[in-house]
N, C-alpha and C positions, 0 to 999 in steps of 0.2 A: 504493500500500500504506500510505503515511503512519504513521502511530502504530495499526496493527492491531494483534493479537497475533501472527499472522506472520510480518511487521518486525521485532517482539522478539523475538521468539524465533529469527529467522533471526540475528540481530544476537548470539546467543548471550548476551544478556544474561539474568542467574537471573532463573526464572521458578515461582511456587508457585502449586501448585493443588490443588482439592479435587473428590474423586470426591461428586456426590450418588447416592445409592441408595432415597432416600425421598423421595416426588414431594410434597417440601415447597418451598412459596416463601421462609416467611421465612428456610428457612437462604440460601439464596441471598441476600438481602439482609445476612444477619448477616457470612455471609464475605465480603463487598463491604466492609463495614464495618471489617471486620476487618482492608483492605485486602491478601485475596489476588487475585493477578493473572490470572488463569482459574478455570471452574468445569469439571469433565466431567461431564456429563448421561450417566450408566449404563443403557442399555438392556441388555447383557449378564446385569450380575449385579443389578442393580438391579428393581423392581418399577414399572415405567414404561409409560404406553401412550401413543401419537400425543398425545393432549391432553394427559396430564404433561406431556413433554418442551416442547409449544410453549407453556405455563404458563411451567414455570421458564424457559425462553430469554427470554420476557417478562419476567419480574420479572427475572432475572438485566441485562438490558438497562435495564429500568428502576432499577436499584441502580448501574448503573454498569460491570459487571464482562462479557467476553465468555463466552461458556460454546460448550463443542464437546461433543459428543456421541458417545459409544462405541452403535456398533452391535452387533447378534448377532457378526457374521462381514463377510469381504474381500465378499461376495457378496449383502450388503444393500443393495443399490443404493437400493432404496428407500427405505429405511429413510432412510439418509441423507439423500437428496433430500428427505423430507419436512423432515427436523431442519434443513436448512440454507436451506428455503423458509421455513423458520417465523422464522431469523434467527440459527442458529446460528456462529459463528468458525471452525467446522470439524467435522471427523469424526474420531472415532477408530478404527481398524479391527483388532479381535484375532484371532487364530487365522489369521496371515500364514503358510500353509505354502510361500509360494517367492513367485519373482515373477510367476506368471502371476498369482495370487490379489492381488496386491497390484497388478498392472497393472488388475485389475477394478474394484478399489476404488478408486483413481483417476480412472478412467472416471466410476464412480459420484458423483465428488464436485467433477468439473468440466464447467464447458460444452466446447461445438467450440468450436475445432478439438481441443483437449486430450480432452474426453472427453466424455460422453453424458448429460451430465446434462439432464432436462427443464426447459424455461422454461415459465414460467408468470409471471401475475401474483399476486405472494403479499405476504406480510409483510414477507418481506426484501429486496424491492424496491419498497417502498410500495405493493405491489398494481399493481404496473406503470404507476405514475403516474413512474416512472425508466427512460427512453429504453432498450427493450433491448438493439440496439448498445454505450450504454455499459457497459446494466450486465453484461456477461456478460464483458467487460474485469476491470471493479473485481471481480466477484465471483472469477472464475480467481485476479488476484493476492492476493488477502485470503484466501481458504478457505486454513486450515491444514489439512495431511493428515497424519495420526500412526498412521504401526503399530508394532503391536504385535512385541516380537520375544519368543516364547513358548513356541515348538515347536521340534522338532528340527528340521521344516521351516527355519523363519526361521532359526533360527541358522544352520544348513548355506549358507544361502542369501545370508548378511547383508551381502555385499559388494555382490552383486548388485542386492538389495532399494536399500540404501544408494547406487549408481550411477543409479536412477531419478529423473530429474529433478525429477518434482512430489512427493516425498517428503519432509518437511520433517522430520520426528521420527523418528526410533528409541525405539523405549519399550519399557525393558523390564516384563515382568508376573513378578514375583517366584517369585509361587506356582507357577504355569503354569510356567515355565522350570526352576523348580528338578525341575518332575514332569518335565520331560522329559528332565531328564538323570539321573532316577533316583533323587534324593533328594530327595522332598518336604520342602518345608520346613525343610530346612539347609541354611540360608544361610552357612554357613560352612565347608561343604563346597571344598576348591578348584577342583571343577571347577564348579561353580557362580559360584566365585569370580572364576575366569579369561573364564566365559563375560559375566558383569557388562562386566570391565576389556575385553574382546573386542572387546564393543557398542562401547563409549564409543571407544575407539581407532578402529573402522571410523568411527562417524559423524564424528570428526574429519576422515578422511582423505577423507572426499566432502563434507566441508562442509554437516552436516546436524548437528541437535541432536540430541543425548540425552537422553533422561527415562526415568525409572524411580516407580513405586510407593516411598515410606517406610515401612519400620515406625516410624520415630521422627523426630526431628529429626535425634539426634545422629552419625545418617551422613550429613549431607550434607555437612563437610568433607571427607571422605575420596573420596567420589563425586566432588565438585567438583576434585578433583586426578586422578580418571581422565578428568574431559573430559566430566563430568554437566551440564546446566544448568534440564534441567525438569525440576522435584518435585512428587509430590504424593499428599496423602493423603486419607483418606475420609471423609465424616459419621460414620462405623458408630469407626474410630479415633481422632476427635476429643470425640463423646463418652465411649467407654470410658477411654478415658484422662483425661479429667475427671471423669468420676464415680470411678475409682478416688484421685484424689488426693484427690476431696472426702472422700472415705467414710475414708481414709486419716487423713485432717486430723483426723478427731473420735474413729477408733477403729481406729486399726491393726491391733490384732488380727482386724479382721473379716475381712480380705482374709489 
């Protein structure tokens, strides 16, 4: 596993990352530069097809930085498989309603004996000029696997999810969780609030990382005391939140 991001992130050491949603390369290099520590390549909400996603994993790779990539659903086998032949760090999987869904996704995103993923000679193992006995070794322990905890499914379910062995992240999805418990987008609702501290305490307790979506910076102190250690935010809130301090800067009252 060496210095993957899996290692890190199993190592619970803080980890920031940025969602792309626009199948641009040079942000991928800019936030390498920027040094953050992972990219998520968005197929869900994002506007991405087969060649986006294995663009950016290219430039993201050639910047330096590893990128994982959010499928539709637990049930994209594919999906994934493509994203992690092309040389992706991992997968991410939303709309985890229990653990069979997430025992799929699994499957999806490692070789046998662990799970079903196809081999092939691809990108990310140099076109199979990398011995496949080994590589199906190095790839199982380096693919990071991250679900999503979203639904009422997952949460009901989060111990369970969180007891799976090749499950490395709990992540929470803000928007998504808060509609599940009834209150979109109040985040400051407590049952929202307890469902947050909920995650972060199970994944403690089975030795798995937490990550959540930001709306800002300035919760990740408080996160990082419920047991948070992956962060991250979007291109879509990196810009907005730049343009509004620029536009700020010269005329406040426009905003």
């Amino acid at each position: 596993m060496s210095d993957s991001l899996r290692s890190r992130v199993l190592s619970l050491e803080p980890q920031l990352g940025c969602f792309l949603t626009w199948p641009t390369e040079g942000l991928a290099e800019l936030l390498a530069l920027a040094r953050f520590d992972f990219l998520v390549i968005d197929t869900e909400h994002g506007f991405m097809g087969p060649e986006s996603v294995e663009r950016l994993v290219r430039a993201a790779d050639g910047a330096g930085v590893p990128a994982i990539v959010r499928v539709p659903n637990c049930q994209a086998s594919a999906d994934s498989n493509r994203a992690l032949d092309a040389g992706a760090a991992g997968t991410l999987f939303p709309r985890a309603d229990g653990v069979a869904a997430v025992r799929t996704a699994v499957e999806g995103a490692k070789y046998a004996p662990v799970g079903r993923r196809g081999l092939a000679g691809v990108r990310a193992n140099a076109y199979g000029t990398v011995p496949f006995d080994h590589w199906v070794l190095e790839a199982n322990d380096a693919t990071v696997v991250v679900v999503q905890i979203e639904t009422a499914g997952a949460l009901n379910h989060v111990e369970e999810i969180a007891s799976e062995r090749h499950v490395d992240v709990l992540f929470v999805g803000p928007n998504d969780l808060s509609q599940a418990l009834g209150v979109p987008g109040h985040y400051d609702d407590p049952r929202y609030r307890a469902a947050v501290e909920r995650v972060g305490a199970v994944a403690k307790e089975h030795g798995k990382a937490a990550g959540i979506m930001l709306r800002s910076a300035d919760e990740i102190p408080a996160l990082r005391a419920q047991g948070y250690t992956v962060f991250t935010t979007s291109d879509r809130s990196l810009v907005w939140q730049s343009a509004r301090a620029w536009r700020s800067a010269l005329a406040p009252a426009a905003l």
